[in-house]
C-alpha angles and dihedrals in degrees: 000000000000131000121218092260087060095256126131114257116211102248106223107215125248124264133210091276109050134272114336101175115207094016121119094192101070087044094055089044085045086052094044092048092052099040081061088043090059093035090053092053091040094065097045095047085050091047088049088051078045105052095033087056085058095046098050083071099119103241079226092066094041086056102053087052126081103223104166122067146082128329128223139174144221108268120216089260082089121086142190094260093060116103121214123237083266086054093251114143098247111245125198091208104060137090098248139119143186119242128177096232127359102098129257111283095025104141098221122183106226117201131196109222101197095058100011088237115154144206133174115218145181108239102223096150149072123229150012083179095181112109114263100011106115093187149006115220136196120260100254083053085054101053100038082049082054090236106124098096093047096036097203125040132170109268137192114215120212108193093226098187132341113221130283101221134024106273120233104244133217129193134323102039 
């Protein structure tokens, strides 16, 4: 907007309440309204990425799967100079985790039924080979997940993404 001498005047923003012209305050509630207002369609439109990226998992991959079972974790037994079935070095620290058949690569939500705790992990790994066991997750994963007392708990496995790209794999294929 334009003075009468031809120079360009600042417009404050509106508030909530209206016009208040030469007042800063109105124009910092009006910032701050709109900065929520951002933040709060941000985050559903991240949740909605989120939840169609799910659901572009083919129902034929989810079935030949096997996505309910029993957890389990790494011992100690299993050290840094290990390589996982990808040829990765394991790591204990990593969120990572062996399963029989999703592909490496695939991003998998593990959840812990017994306390609804949750973790979202990289399959890089074979196993676990023991009946009724569906994966074999690190350490860290473990204890976030709140199994290292029990050892073993009944999971339910959300296959989160599948890989992009063919992994290179390792041994033990």
């Amino acid at each position: 907007m334009r003075n009468n001498k031809g120079n360009i005047r600042p417009q404050i923003a509106p508030s909530a309440g209206g016009l208040l012209a030469g007042s800063l305050i109105p124009t910092l509630k009006y910032l701050k309204m709109k900065k929520t207002i951002l933040a709060i369609a941000f985050m559903f439109t991240a949740m909605s990425v989120s939840n169609a990226q799910s659901d572009s998992i083919p129902q034929s991959v989810k079935n030949n799967h096997e996505l309910v079972g029993k957890a389990s974790y790494y011992g100690s037994q299993y050290k840094s100079t290990r390589h996982t079935a990808n040829g990765e070095n394991f790591n204990k620290d990593a969120y990572t985790a062996a399963h029989k058949t999703l592909p490496f690569g695939t991003v998998v939500k593990v959840k812990n039924l017994k306390n609804n705790k949750t973790v979202t992990l990289r399959i890089n790994d074979r196993g676990p080979f023991i009946k009724g066991r569906v994966i074999d997750v690190t350490p860290v994963a473990a204890r976030d997940l709140e199994m290292i007392h029990s050892g073993v708990v009944p999971v339910e496995l959300e296959i989160v993404s599948l890989p992009e790209k063919k992994v290179k794999k390792g041994r033990n294929c």
